[in-house]
C-alpha positions as CSV (number, residue, x, y, z in Angstrom):
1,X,0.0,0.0,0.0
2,X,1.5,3.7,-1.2
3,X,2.0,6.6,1.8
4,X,-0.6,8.7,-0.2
5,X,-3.3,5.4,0.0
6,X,-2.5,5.9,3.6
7,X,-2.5,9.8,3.6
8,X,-6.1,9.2,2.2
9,X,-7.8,7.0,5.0
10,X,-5.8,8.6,7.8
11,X,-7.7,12.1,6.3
12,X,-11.3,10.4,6.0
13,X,-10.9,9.0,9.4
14,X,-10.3,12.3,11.0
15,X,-13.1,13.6,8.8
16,X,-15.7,11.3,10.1
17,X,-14.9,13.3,13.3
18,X,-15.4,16.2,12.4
19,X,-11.7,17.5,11.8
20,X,-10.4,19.1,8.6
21,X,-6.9,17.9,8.3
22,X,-4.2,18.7,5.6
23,X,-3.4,15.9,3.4
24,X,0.2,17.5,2.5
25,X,1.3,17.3,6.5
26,X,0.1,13.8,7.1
27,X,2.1,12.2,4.4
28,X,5.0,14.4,5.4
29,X,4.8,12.7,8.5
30,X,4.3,9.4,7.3
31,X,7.0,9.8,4.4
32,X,9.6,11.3,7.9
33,X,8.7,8.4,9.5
34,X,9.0,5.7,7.2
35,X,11.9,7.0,4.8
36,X,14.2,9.1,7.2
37,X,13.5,6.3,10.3
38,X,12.7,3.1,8.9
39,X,9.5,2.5,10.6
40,X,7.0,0.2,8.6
41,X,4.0,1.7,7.2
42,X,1.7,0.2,9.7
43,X,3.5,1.3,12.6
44,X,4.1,5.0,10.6
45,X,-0.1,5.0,10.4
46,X,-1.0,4.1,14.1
47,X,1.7,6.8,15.1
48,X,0.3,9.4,12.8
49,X,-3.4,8.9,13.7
50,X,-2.9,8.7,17.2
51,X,-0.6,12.4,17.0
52,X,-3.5,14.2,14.8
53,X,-6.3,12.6,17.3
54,X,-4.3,14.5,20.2
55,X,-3.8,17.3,18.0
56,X,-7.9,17.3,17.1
57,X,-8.8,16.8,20.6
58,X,-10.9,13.6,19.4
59,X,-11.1,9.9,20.3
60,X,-12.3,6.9,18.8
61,X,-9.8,7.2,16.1
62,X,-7.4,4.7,15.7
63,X,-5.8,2.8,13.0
64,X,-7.6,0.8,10.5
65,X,-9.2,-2.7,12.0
66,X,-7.5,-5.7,11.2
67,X,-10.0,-7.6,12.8
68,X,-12.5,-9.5,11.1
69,X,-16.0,-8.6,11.7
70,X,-19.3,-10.5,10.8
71,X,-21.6,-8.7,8.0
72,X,-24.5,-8.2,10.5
73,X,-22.6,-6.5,13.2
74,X,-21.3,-3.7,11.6
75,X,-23.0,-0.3,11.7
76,X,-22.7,3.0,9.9
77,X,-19.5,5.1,11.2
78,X,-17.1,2.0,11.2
79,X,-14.1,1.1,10.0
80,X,-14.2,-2.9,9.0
81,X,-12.3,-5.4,7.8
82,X,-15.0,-8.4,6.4
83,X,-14.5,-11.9,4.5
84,X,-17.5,-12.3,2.1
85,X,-18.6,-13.7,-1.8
86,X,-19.9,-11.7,-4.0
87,X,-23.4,-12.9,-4.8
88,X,-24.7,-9.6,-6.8
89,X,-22.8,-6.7,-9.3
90,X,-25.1,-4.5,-10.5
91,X,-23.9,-1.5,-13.0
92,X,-22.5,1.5,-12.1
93,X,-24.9,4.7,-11.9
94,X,-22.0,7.0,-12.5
95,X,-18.3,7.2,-13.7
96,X,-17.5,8.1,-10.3
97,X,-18.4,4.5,-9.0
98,X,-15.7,1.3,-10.4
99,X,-17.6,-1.6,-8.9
100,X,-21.3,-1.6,-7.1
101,X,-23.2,-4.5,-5.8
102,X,-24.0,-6.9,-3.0
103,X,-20.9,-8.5,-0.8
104,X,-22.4,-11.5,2.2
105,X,-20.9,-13.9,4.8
106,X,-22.7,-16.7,6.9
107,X,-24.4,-13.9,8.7
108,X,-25.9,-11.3,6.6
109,X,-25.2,-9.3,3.4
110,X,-24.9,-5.9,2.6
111,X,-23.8,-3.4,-0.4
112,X,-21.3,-2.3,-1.2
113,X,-19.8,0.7,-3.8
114,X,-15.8,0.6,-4.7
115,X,-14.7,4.7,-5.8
116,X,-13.1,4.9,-9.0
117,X,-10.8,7.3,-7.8
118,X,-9.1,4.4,-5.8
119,X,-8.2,2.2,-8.6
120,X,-9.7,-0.6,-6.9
121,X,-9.3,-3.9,-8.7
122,X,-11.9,-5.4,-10.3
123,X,-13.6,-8.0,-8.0
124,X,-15.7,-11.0,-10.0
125,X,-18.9,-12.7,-9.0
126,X,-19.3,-16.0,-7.2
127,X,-15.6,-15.3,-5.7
128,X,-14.9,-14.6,-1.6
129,X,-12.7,-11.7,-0.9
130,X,-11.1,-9.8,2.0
131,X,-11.7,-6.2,2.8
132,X,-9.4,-4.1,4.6
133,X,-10.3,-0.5,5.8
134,X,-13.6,-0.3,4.4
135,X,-15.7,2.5,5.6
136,X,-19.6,1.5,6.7
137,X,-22.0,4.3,6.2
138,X,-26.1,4.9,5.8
139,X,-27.9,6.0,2.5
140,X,-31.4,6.8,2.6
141,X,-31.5,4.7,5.8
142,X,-29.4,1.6,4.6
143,X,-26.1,0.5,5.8
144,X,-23.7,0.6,2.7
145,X,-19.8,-0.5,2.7
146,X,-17.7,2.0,0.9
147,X,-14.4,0.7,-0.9
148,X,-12.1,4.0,-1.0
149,X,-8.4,4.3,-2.0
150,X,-7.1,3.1,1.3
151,X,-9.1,-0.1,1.4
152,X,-7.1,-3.4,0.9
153,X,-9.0,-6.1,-1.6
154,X,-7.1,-9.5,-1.5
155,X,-8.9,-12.5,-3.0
156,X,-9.6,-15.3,-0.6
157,X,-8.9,-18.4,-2.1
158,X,-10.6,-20.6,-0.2
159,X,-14.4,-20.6,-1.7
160,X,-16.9,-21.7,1.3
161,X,-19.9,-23.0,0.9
162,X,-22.7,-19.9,2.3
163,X,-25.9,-20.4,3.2
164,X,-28.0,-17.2,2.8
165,X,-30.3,-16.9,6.3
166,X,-33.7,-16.8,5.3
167,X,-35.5,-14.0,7.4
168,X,-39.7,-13.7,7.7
169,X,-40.8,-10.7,5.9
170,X,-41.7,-8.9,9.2
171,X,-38.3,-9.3,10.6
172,X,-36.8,-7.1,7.2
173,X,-35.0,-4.0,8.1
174,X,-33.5,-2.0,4.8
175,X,-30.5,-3.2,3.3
176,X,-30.1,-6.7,2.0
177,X,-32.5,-9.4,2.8
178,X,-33.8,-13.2,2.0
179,X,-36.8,-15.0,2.4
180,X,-39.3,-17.6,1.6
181,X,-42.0,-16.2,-0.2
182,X,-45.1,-16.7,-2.5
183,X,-46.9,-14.2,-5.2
184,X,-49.8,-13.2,-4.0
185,X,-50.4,-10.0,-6.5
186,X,-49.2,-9.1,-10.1
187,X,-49.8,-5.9,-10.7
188,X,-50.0,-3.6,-13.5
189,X,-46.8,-2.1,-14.0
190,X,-46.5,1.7,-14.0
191,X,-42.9,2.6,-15.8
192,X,-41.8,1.2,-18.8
193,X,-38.3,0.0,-17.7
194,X,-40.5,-1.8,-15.1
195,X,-40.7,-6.2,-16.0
196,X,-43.0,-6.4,-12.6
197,X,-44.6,-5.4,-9.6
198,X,-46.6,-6.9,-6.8
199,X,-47.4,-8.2,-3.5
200,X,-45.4,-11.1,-1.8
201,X,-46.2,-12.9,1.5
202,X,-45.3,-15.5,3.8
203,X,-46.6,-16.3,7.4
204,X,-46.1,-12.7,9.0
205,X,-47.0,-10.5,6.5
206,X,-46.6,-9.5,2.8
207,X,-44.5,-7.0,1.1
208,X,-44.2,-5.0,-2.1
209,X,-42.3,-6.5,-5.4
210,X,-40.5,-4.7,-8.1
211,X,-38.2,-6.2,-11.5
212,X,-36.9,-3.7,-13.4
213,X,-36.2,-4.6,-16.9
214,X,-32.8,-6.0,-17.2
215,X,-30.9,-9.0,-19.3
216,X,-31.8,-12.3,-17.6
217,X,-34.3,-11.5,-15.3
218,X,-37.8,-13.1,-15.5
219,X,-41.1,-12.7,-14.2
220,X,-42.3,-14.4,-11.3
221,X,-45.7,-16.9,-11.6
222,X,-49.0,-15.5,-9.9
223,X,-49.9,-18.4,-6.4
224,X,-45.5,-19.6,-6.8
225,X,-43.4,-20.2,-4.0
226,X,-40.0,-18.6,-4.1
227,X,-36.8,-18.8,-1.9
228,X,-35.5,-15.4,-3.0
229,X,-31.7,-14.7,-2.1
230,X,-30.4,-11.2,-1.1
231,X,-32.9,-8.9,-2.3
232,X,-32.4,-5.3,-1.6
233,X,-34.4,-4.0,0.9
234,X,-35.7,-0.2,0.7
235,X,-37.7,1.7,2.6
236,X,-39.8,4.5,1.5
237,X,-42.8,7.0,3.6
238,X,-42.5,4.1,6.5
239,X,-42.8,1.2,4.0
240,X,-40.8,-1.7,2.4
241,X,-40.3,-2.6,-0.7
242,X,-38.2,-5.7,-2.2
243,X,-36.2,-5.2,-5.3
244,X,-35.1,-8.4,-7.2
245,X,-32.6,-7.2,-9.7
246,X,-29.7,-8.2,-7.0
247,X,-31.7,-11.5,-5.9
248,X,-31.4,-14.6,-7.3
249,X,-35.2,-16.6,-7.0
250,X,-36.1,-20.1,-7.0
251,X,-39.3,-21.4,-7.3
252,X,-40.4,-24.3,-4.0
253,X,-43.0,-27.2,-4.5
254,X,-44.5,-26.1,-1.0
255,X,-47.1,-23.5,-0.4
256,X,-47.5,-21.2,2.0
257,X,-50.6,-19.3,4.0
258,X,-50.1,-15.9,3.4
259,X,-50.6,-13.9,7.1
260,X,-52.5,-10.6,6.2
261,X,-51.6,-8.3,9.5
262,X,-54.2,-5.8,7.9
263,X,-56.4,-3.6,10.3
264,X,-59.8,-3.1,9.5
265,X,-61.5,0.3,9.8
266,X,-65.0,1.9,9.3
267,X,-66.3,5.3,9.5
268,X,-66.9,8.3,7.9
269,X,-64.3,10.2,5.9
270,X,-63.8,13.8,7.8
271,X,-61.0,15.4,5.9
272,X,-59.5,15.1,2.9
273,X,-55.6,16.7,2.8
274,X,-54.0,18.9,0.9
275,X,-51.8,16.4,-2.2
276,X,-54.9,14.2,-2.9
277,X,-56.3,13.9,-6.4
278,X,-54.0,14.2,-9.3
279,X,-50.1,14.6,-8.5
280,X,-47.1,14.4,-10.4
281,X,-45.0,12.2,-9.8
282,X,-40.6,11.8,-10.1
283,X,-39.9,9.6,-13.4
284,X,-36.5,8.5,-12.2
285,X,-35.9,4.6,-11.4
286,X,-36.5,3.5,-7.9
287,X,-37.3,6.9,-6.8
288,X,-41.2,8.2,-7.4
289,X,-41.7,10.8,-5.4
290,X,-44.7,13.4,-5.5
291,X,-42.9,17.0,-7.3
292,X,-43.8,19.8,-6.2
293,X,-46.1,22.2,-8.7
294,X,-43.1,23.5,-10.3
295,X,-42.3,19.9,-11.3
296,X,-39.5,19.8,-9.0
297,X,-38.1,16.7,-7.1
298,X,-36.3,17.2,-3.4
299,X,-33.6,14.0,-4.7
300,X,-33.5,14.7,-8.6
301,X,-34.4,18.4,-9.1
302,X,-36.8,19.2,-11.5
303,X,-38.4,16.5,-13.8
304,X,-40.1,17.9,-17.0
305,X,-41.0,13.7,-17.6
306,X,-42.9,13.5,-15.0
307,X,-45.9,11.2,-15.0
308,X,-49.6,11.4,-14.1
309,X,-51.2,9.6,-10.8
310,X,-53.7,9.5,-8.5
311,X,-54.1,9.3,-4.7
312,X,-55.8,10.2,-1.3
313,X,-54.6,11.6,1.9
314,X,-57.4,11.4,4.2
315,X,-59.2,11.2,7.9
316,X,-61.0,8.4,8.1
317,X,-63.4,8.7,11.5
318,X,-65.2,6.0,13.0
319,X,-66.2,8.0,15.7
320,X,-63.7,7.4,18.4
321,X,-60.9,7.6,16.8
322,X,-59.9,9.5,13.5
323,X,-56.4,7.7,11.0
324,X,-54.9,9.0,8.8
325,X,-55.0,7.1,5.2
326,X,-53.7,7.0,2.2
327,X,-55.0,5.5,-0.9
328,X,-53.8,4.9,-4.0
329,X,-54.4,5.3,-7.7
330,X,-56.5,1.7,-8.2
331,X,-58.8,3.1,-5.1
332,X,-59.1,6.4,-5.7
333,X,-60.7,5.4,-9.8
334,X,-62.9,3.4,-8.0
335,X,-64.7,5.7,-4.7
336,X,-63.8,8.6,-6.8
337,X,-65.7,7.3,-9.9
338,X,-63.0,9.4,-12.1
339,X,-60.1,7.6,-13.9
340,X,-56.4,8.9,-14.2
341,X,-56.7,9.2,-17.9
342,X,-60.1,11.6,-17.5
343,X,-58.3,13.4,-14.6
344,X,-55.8,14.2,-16.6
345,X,-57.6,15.6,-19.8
346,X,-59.8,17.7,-17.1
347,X,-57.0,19.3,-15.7
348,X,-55.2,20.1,-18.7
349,X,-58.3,21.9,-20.4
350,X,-59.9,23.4,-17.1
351,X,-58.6,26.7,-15.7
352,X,-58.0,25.6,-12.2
353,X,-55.9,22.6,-13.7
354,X,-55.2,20.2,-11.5
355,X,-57.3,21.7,-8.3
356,X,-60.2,21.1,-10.2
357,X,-59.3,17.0,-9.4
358,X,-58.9,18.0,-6.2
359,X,-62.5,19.5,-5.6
360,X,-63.8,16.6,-7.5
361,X,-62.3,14.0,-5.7
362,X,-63.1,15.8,-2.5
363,X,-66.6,16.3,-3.6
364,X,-67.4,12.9,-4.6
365,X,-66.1,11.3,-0.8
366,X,-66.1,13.6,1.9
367,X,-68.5,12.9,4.5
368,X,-69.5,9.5,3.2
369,X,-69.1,6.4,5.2
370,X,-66.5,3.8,4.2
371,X,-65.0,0.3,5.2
372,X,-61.1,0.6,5.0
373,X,-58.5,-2.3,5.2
374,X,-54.9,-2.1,4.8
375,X,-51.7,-2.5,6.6
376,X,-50.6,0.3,9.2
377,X,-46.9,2.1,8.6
378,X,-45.9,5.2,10.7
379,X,-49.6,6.0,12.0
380,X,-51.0,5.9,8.7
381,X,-53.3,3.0,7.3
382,X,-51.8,2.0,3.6
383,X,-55.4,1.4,2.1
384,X,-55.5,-2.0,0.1
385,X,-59.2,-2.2,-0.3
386,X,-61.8,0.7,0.8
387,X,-65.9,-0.4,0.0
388,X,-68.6,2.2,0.6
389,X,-70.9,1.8,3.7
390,X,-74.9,1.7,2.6
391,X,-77.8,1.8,5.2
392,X,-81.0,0.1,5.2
393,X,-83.8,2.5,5.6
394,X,-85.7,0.9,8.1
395,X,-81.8,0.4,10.0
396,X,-81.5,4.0,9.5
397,X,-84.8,5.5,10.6
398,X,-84.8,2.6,13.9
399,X,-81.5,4.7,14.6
400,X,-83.0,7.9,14.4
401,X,-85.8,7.2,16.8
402,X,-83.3,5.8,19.3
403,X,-81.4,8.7,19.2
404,X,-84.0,11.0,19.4
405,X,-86.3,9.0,21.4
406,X,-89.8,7.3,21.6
407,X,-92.6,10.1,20.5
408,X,-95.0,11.2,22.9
């Protein structure tokens, strides 16, 4: 390993902490150290660190782990040194990256992104590999491993059998996950780079499916069973999702009974929020987000491509408690008794544009009475299926005496 790969990680690690060292000094010291005195680079390293730490007035910074860590222990803000295979590569979304995809050991998986600016070397699928001085960190809530310029890579040799450790689908965090699972839903897809969407399950719950279109990936069958290996695992507004382009699926002769977890709600529907009806939505992959009314996304800035949808952001009230729901495009069509494609032509002829939805929408449910089930994610019920409420007039009118009592 050169001084200046050393220079580098000695810099980020002081960085993590909050300092804003000079590159320039620390490999004068190390080049002093190691040229003028003799002393060997890893000795040269712990020195330096441990002076600039002084220096900083900061602790916790040492030199880099040589000890090998398990995949699930790690945590964002580490330095780690891990043995794993690569079971997934998946391409690069910028020059800046060399190598992305999914690294795993006995206990876990995560991803993982190599910086081209370090040169790393080129690391091939189905092989196990060492990794010195990688840096753990958190994007969008999900524990990534970051290969810089001062992380060693040195192909282990040995290639041992791993068993990927199949998880229930409640037990998912974000990150990289497996499980046993069967196709409960195939939805209509919504993007054109999408292959397919849906709904899995196993006995604790079901979750969200999505295959982007992609050489070698196929469908999955409608009532299957799948063992599906490390899956990426995202969160999004309180809720998971499972992307298969990383996973590798199997289909299982077995079958499984599907737990729902849903809640069940009735009542009337007090409020209807601000963002329901027709929205805009982000067009980039993965990402969907509503834009504001200037088309502009908080992640990729403004989208001129946006596309067209429908949702609801309501209080449902059963009168003792009032949720918060959320429907989305399939439901809305269906209480609102307007479709997306008619939305759309409305608000781009109509004056108000697309408040005129809104008052519609708004118009045809609020105050009517509804049965709402769904699963619940952050306070908010994820509507799956919402059927009106309708009274029998003799019900009704036995109601009404009761609550205004027995005449005279």
């Amino acid at each position: 390993m050169t001084l200046s790969e050393v220079t580098e990680r000695i810099s980020r690690k002081l960085e993590t902490k909050g300092a804003q060292p000079d590159r320039q000094k620390i490999e004068s010291r190390l080049r002093r150290l190691v040229e003028e005195f003799g002393v060997n680079v890893a000795e040269a390293e712990r020195t330096v660190t441990g002076d600039l730490a002084r220096e900083y007035n900061i602790t916790g910074v040492g030199s880099s782990s040589t000890e090998l860590r398990p995949i699930h222990e790690i945590v964002p803000g580490e330095w780690v040194t891990i043995e794993g295979k690569i079971v997934a590569l998946t391409p690069p979304v910028t020059p800046s990256i060399a190598q992305a995809g999914i690294i795993a050991d006995s206990s876990g998986a995560i991803r993982f992104v190599a910086w081209a600016r370090g040169n790393p070397p080129a690391m091939e699928y189905g092989h196990w590999y060492r990794l010195e001085s990688a840096v753990v960190d958190e994007y969008k809530g999900t524990p990534n491993l970051k290969i810089h310029s001062g992380t060693t890579i040195s192909r282990v040799e040995e290639d041992v059998p791993l068993l990927p450790s199949i998880m229930p689908i409640s037990g998912l965090k974000p990150g990289v996950g497996s499980v046993r699972t069967k196709v409960i839903q195939d939805w209509e897809v919504s993007h054109d780079r999408m292959l397919q969407t849906g709904l899995l399950g196993d006995e604790t719950g079901t979750i969200k499916f999505v295959i982007w279109k992609e050489d070698g990936k196929e469908k999955l069958e409608l009532d299957t069973v799948y063992n599906i290996y490390y899956a990426a695992v995202d969160e999004y507004n309180g809720r998971l999702s499972l992307t298969l382009n990383t996973a590798m699926y199997i289909s299982d002769e077995g079958d499984i009974e599907v737990g729902r977890n849903e809640t069940e709600i009735q009542g009337a529907l007090v409020h209807i929020a601000p963002g329901s009806g027709l929205i805009k939505r982000c067009p980039v992959e993965g990402c969907n987000r509503t834009l504001s009314r200037q088309n502009y996304c908080p992640v990729h800035e403004i989208q001129p491509n946006f596309r067209y949808d429908l949702r609801l952001k309501a209080v449902l009230d059963d009168g003792v408690r009032a949720k918060n729901i959320l429907m989305q495009r399939d439901i809305v069509e269906k209480i609102a008794g307007i479709t997306l494609e008619e939305a759309i032509t409305i608000a781009e002829t109509n004056p108000l544009g697309m408040d005129e939805i809104f008052y519609r929408v708004r118009g045809a449910v609020l105050g009517r009475y509804y049965t709402c089930n769904g699963g619940e994610f952050g306070g908010r019920l994820l509507v799956d299926s919402c059927t009106p409420i309708t009274f029998e007039p003799a019900e009704l009118a036995a109601l009404l005496n009761r609550a205004g009592g027995e005449p005279a």
